[in-house]
N, CA, C and O atoms as a Tripos MOL2 file, in Angstrom:
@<TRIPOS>MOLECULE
protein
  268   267    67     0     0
PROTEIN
NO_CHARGES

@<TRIPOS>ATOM
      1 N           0.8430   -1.1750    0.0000 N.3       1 UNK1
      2 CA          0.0000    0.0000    0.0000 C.3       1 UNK1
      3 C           0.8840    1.2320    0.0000 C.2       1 UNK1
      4 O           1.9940    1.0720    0.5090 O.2       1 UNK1
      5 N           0.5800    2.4870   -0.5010 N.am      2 UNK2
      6 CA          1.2280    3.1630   -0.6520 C.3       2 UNK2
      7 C          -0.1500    4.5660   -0.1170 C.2       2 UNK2
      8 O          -1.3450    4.4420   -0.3840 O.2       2 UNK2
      9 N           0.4650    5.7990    0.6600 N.am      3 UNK3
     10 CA         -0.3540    6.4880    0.8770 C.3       3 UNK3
     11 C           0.7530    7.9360    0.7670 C.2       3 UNK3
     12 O           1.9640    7.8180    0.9550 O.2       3 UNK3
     13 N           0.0780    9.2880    0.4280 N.am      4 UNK4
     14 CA          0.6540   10.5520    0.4020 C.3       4 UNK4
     15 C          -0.4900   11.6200    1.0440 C.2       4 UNK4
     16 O          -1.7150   11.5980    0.9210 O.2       4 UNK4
     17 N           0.3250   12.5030    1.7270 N.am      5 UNK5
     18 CA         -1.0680   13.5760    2.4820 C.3       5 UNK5
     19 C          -0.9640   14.4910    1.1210 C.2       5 UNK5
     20 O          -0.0020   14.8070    0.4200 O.2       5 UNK5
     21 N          -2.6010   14.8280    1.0390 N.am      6 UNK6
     22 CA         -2.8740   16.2400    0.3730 C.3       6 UNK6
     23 C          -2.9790   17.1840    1.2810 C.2       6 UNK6
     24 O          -2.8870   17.1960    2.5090 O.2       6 UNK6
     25 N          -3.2970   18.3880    0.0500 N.am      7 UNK7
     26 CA         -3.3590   20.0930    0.4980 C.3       7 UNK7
     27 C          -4.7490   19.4940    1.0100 C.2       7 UNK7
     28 O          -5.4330   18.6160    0.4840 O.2       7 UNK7
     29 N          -4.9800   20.2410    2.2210 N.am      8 UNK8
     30 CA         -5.8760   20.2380    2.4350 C.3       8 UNK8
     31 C          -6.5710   21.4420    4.2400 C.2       8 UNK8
     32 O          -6.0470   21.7460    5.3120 O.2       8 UNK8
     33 N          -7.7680   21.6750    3.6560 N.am      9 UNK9
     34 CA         -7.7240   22.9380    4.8070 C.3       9 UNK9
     35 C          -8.7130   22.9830    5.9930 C.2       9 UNK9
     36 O          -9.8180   22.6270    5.5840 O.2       9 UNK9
     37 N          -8.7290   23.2620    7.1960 N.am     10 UNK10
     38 CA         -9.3100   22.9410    8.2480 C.3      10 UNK10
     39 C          -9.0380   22.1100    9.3980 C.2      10 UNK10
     40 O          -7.9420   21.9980    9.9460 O.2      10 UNK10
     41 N         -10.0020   21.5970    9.6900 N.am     11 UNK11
     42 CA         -9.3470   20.1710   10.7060 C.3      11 UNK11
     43 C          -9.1740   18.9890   10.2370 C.2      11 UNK11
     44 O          -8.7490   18.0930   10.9660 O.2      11 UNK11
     45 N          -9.4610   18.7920    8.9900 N.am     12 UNK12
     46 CA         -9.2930   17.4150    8.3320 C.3      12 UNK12
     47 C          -7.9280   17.0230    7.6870 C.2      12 UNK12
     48 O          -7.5570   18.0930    7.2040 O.2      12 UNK12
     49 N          -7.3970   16.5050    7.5300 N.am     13 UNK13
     50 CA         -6.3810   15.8760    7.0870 C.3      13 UNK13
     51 C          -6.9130   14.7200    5.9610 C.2      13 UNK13
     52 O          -7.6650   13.7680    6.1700 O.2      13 UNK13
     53 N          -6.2830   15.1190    4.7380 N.am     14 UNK14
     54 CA         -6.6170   14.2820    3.9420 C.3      14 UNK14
     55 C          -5.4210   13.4680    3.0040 C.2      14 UNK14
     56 O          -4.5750   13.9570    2.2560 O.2      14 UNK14
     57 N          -5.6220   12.4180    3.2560 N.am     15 UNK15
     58 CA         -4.6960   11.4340    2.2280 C.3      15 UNK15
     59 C          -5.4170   10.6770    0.6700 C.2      15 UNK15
     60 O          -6.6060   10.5590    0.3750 O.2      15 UNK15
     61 N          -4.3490   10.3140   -0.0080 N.am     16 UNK16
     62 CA         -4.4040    9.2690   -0.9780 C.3      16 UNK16
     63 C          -3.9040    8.4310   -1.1240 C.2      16 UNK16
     64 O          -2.6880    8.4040   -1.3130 O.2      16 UNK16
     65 N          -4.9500    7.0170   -1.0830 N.am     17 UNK17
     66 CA         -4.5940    5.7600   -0.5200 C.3      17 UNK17
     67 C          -4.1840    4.9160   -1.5610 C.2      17 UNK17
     68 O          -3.2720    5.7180   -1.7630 O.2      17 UNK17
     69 N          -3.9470    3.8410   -2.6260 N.am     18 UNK18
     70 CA         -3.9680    2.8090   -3.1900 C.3      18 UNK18
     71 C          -2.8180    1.7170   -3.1530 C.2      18 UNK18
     72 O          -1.6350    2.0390   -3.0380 O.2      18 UNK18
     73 N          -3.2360    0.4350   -3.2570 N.am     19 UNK19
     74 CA         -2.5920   -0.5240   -3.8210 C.3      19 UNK19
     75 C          -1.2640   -0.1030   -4.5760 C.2      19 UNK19
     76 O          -1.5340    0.2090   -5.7360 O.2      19 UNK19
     77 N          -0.2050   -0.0200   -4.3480 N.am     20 UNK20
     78 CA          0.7950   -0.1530   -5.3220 C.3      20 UNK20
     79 C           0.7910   -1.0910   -6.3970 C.2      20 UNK20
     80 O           0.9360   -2.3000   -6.2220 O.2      20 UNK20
     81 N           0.5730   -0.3780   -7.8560 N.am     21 UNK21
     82 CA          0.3250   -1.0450   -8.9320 C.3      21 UNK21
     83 C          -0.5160   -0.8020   -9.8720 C.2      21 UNK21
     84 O          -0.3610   -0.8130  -11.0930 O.2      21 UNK21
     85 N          -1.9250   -0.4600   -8.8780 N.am     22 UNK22
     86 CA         -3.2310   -0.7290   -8.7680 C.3      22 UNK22
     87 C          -4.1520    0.2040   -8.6690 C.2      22 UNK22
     88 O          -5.0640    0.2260   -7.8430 O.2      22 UNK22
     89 N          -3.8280    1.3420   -9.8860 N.am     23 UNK23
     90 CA         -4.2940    3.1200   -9.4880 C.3      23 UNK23
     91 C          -6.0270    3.1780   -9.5950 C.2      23 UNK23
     92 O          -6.7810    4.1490   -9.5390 O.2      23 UNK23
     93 N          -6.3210    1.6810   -9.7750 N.am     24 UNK24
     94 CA         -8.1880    1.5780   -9.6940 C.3      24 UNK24
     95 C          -8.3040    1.4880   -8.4670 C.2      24 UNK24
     96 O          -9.4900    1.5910   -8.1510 O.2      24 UNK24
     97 N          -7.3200    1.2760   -7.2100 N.am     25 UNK25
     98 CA         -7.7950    0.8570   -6.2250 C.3      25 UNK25
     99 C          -7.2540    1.9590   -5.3810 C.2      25 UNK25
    100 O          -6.7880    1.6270   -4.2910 O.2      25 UNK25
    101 N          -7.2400    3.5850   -5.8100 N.am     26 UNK26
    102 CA         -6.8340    4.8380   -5.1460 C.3      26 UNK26
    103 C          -8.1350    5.1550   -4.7390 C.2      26 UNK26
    104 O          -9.1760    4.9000   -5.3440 O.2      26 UNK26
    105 N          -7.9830    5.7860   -3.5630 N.am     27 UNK27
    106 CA         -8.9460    6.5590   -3.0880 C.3      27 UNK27
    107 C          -8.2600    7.5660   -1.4220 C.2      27 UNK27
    108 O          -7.3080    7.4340   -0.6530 O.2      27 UNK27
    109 N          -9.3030    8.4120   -1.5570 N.am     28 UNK28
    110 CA         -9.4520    9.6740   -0.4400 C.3      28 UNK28
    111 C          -9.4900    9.2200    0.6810 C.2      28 UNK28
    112 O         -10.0710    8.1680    0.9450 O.2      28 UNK28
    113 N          -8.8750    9.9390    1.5340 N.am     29 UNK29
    114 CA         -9.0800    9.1730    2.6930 C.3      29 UNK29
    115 C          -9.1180   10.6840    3.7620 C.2      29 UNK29
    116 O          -8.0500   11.0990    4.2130 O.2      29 UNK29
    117 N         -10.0220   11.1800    3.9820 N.am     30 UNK30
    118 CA         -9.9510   12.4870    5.1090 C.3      30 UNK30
    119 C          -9.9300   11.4760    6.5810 C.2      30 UNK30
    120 O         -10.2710   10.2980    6.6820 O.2      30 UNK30
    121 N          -9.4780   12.2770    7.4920 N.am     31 UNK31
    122 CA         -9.2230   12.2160    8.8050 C.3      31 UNK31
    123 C          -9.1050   13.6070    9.6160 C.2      31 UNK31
    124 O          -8.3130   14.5480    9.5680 O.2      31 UNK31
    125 N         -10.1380   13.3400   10.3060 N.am     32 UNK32
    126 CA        -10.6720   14.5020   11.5310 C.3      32 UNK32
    127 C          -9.4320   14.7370   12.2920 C.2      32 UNK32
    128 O          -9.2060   13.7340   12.9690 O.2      32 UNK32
    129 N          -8.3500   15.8330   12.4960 N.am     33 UNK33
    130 CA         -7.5480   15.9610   13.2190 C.3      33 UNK33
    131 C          -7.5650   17.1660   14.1180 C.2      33 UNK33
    132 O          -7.1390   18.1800   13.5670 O.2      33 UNK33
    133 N          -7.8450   17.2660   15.0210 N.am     34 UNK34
    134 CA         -7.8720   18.1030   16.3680 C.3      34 UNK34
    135 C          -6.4940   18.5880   17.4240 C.2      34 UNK34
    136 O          -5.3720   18.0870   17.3560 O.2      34 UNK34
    137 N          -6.8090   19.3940   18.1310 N.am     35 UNK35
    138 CA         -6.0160   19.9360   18.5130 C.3      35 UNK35
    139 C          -5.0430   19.3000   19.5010 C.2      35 UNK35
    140 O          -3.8180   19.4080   19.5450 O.2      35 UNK35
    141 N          -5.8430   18.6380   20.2530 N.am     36 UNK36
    142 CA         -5.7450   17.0330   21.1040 C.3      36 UNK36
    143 C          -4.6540   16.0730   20.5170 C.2      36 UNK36
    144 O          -3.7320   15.6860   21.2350 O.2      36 UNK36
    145 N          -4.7680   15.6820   19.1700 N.am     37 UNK37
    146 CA         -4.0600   14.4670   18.0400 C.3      37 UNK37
    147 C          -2.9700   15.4840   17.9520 C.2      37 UNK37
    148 O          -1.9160   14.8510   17.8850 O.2      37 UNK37
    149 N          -2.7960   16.4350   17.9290 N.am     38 UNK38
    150 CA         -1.6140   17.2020   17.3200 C.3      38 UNK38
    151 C          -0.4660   17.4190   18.7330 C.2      38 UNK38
    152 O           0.7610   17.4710   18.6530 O.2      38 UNK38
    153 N          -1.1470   17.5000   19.7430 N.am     39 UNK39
    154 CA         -0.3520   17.3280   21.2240 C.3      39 UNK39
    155 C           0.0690   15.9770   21.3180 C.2      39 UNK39
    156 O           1.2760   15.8340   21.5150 O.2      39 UNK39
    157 N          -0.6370   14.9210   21.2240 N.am     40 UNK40
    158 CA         -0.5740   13.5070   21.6400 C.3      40 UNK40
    159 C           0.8340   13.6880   20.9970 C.2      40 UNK40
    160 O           1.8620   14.1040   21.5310 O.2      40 UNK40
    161 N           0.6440   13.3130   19.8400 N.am     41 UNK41
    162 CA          1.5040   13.2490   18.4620 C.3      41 UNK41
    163 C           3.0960   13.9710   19.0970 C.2      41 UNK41
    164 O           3.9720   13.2210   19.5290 O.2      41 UNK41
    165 N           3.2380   15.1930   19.0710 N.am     42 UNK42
    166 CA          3.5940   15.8270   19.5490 C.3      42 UNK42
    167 C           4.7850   15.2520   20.6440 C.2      42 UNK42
    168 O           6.0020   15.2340   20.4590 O.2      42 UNK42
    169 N           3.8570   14.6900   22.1020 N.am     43 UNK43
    170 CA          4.4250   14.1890   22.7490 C.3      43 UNK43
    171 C           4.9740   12.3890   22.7790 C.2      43 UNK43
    172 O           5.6700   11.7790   23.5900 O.2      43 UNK43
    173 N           4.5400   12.1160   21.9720 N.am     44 UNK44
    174 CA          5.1160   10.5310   21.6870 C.3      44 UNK44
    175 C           6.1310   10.9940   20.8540 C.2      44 UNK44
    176 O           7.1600   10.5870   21.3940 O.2      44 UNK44
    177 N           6.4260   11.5870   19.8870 N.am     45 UNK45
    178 CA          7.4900   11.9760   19.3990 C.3      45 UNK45
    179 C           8.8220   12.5270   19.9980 C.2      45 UNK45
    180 O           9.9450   12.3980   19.5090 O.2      45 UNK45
    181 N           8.4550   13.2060   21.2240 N.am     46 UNK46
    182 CA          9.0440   13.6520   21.8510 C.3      46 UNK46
    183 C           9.9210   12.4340   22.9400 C.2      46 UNK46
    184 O          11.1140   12.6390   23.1650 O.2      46 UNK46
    185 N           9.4000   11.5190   23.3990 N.am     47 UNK47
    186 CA          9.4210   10.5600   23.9430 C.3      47 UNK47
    187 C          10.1970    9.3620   23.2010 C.2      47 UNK47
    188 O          11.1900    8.7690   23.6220 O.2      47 UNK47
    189 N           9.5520    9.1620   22.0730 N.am     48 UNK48
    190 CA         10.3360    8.1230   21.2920 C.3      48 UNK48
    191 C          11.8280    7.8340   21.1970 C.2      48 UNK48
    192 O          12.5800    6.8910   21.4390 O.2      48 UNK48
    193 N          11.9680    9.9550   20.4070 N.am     49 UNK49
    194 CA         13.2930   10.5620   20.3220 C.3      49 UNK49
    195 C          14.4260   10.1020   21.3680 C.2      49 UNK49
    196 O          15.4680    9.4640   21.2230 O.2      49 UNK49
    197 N          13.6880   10.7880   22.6730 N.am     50 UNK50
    198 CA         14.4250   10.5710   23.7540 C.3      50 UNK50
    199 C          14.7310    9.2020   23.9370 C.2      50 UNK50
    200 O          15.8390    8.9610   24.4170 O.2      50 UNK50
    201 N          13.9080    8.1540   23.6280 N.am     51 UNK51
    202 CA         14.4830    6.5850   24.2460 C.3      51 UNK51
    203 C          15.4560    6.5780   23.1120 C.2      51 UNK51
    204 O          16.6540    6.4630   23.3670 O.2      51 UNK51
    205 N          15.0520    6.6890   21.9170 N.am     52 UNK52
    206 CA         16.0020    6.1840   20.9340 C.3      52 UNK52
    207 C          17.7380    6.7260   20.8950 C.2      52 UNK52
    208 O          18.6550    5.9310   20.6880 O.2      52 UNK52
    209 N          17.9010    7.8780   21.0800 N.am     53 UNK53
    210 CA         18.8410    8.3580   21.6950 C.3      53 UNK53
    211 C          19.6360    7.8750   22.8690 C.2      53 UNK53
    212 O          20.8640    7.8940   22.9590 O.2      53 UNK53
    213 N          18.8030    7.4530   23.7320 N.am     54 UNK54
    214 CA         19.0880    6.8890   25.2550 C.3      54 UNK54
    215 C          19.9750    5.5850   24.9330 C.2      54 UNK54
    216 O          21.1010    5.2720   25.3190 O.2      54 UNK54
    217 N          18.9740    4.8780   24.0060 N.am     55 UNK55
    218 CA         19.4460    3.5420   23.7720 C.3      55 UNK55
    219 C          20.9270    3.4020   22.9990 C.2      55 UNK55
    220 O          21.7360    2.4850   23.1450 O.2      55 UNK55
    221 N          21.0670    4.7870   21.9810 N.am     56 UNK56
    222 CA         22.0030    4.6380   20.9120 C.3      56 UNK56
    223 C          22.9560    5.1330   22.2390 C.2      56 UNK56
    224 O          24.0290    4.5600   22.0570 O.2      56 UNK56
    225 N          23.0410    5.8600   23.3680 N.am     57 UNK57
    226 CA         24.2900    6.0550   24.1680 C.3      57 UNK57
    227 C          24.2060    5.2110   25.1050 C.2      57 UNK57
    228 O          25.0470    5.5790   25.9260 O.2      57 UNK57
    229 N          23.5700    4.0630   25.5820 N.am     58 UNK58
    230 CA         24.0060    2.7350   26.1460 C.3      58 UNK58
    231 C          24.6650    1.6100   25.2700 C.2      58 UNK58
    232 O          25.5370    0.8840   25.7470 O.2      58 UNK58
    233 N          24.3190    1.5110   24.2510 N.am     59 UNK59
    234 CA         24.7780    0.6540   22.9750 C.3      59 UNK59
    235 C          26.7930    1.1820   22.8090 C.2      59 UNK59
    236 O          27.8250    0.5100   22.8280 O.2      59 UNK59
    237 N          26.5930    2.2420   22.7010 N.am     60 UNK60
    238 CA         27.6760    3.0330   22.8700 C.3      60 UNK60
    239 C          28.8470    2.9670   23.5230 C.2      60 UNK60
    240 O          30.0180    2.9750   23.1440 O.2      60 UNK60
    241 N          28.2760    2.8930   24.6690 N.am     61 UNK61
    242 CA         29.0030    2.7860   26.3070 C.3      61 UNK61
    243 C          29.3060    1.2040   26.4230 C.2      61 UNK61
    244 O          30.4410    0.8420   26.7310 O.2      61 UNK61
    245 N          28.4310    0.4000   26.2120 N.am     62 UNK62
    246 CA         28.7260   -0.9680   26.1260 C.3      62 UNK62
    247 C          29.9400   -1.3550   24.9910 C.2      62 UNK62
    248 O          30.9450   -2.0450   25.1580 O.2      62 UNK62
    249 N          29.4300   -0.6010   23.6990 N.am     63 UNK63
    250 CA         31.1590   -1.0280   23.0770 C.3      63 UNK63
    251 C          31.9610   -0.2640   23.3920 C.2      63 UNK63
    252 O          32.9570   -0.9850   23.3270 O.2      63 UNK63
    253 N          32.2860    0.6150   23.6750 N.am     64 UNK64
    254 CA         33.2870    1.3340   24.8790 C.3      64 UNK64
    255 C          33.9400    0.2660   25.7900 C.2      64 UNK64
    256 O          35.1410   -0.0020   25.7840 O.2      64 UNK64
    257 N          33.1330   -0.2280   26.4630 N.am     65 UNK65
    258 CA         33.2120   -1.1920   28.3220 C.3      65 UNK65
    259 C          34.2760   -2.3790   27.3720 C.2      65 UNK65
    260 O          35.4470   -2.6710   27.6150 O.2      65 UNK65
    261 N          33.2350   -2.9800   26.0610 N.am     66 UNK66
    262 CA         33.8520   -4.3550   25.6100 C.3      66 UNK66
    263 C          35.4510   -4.3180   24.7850 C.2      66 UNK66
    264 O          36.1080   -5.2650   24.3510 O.2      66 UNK66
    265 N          35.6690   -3.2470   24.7780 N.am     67 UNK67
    266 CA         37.3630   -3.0980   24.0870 C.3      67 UNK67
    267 C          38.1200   -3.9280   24.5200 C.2      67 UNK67
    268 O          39.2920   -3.9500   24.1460 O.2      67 UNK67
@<TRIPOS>BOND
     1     1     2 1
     2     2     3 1
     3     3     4 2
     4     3     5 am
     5     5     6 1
     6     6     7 1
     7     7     8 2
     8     7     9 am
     9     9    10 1
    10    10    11 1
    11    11    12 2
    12    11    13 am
    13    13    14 1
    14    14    15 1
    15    15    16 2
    16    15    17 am
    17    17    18 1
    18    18    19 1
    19    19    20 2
    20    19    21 am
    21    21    22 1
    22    22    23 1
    23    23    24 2
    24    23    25 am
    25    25    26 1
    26    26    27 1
    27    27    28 2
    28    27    29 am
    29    29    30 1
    30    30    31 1
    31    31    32 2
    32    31    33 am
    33    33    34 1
    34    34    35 1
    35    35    36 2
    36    35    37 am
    37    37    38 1
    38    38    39 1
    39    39    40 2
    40    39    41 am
    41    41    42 1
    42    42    43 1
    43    43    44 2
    44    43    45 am
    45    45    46 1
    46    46    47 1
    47    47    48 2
    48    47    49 am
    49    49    50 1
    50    50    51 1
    51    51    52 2
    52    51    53 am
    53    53    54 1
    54    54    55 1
    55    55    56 2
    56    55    57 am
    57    57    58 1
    58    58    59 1
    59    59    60 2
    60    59    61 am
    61    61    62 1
    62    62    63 1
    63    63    64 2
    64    63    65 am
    65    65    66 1
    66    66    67 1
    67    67    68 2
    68    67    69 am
    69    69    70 1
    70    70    71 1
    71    71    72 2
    72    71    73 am
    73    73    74 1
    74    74    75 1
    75    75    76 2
    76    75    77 am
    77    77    78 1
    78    78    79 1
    79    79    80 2
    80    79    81 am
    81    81    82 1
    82    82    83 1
    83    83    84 2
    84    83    85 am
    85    85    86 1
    86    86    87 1
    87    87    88 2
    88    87    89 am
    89    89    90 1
    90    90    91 1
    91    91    92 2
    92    91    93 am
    93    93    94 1
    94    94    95 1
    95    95    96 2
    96    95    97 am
    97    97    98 1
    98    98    99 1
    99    99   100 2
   100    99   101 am
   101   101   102 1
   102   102   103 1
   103   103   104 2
   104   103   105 am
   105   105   106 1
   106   106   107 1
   107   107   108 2
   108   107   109 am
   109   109   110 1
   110   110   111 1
   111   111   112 2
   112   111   113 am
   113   113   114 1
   114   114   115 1
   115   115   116 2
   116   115   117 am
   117   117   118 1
   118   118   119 1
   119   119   120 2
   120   119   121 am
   121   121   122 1
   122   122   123 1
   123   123   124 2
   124   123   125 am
   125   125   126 1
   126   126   127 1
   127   127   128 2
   128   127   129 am
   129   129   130 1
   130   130   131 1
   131   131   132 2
   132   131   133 am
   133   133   134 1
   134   134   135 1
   135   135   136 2
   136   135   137 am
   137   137   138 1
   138   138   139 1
   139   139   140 2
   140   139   141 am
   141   141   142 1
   142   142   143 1
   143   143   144 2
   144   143   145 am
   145   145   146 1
   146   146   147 1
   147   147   148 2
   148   147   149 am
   149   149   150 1
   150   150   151 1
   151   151   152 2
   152   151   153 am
   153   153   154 1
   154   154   155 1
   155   155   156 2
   156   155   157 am
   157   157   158 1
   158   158   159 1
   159   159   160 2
   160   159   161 am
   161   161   162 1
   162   162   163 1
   163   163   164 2
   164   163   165 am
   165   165   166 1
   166   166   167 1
   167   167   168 2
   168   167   169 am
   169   169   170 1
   170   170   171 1
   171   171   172 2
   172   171   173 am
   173   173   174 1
   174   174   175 1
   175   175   176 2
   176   175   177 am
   177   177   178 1
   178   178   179 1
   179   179   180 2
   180   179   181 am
   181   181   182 1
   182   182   183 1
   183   183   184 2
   184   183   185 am
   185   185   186 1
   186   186   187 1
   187   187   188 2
   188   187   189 am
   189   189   190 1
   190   190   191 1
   191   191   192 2
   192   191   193 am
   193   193   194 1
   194   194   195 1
   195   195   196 2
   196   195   197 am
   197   197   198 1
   198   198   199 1
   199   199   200 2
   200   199   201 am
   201   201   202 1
   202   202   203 1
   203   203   204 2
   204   203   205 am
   205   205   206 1
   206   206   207 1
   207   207   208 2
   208   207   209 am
   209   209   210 1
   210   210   211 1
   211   211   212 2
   212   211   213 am
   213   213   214 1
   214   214   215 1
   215   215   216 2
   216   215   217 am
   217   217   218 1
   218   218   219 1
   219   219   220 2
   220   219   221 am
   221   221   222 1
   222   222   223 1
   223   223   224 2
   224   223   225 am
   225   225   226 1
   226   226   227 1
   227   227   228 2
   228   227   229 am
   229   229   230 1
   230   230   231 1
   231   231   232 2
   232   231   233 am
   233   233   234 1
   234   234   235 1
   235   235   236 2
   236   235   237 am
   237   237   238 1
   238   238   239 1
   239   239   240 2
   240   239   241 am
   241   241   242 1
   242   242   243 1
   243   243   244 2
   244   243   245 am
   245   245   246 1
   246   246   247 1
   247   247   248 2
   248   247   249 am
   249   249   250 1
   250   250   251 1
   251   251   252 2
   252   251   253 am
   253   253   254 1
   254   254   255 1
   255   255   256 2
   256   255   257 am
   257   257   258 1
   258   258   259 1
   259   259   260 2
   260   259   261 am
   261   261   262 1
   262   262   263 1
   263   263   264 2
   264   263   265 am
   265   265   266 1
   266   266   267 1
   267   267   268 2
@<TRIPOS>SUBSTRUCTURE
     1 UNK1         2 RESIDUE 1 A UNK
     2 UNK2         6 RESIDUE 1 A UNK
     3 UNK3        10 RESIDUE 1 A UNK
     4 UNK4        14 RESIDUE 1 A UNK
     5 UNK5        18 RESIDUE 1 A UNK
     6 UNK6        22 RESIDUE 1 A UNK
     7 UNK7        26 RESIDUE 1 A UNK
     8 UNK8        30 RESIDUE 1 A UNK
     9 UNK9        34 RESIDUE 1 A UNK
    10 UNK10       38 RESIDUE 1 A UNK
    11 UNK11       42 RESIDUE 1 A UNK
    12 UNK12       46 RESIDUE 1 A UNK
    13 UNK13       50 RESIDUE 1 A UNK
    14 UNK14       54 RESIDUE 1 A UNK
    15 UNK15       58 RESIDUE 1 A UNK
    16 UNK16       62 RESIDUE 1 A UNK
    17 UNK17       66 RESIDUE 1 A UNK
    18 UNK18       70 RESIDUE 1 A UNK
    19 UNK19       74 RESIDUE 1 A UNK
    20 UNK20       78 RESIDUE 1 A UNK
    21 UNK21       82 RESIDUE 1 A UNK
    22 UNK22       86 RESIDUE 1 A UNK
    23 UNK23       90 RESIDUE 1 A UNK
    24 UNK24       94 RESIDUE 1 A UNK
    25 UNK25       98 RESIDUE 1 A UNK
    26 UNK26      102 RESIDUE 1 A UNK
    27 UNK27      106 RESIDUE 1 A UNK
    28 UNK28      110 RESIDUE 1 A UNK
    29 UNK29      114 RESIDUE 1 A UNK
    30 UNK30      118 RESIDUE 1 A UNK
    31 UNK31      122 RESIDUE 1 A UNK
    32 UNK32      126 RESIDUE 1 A UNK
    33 UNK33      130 RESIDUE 1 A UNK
    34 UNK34      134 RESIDUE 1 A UNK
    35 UNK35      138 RESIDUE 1 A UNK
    36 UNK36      142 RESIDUE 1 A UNK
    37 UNK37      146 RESIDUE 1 A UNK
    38 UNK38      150 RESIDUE 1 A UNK
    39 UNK39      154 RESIDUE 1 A UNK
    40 UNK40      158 RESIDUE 1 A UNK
    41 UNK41      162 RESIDUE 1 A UNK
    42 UNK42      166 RESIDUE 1 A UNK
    43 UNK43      170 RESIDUE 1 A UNK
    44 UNK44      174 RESIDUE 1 A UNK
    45 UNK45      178 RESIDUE 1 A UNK
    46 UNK46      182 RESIDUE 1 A UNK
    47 UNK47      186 RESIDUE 1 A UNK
    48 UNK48      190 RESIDUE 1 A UNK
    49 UNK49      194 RESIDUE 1 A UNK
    50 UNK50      198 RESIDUE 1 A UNK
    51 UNK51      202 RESIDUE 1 A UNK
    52 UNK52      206 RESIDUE 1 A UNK
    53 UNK53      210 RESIDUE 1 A UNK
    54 UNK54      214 RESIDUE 1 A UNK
    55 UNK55      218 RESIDUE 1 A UNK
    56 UNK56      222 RESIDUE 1 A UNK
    57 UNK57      226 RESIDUE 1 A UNK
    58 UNK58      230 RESIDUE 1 A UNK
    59 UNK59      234 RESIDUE 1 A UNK
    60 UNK60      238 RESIDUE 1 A UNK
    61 UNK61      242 RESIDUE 1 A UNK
    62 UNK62      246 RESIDUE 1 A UNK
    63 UNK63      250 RESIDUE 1 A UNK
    64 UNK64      254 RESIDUE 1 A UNK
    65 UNK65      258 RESIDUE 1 A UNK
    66 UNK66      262 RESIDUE 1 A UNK
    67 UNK67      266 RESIDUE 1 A UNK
């Protein structure tokens, strides 16, 4: 599956969806996005970052320790 966001204006968020291959099987896809989804979002990102980082400087430190 393959999907891309359009222009699109208000609170909706709109994509285009199809099958890779398969441009009969494209279609619209809006999604209600609020102010709420844009914080959430927001903060899991924020969070993720931080572990992933965390992890890449223990990974780090461990081949450091194993020399």
């Amino acid at each position: 599956m393959r999907s891309r966001a359009l222009e699109s204006d208000g609170p909706h968020r709109a994509y285009e969806v199809e099958i890779v291959g398969q441009p009969e099987t494209r279609r619209r896809i809006d999604v209600a996005w609020g102010e709420d989804e844009g914080r959430r979002l927001g903060a899991w990102l924020l969070w993720s970052s931080l572990l992933t980082v965390g992890l890449v400087v223990v990974l780090y430190t461990l081949a450091r320790l194993t020399r």
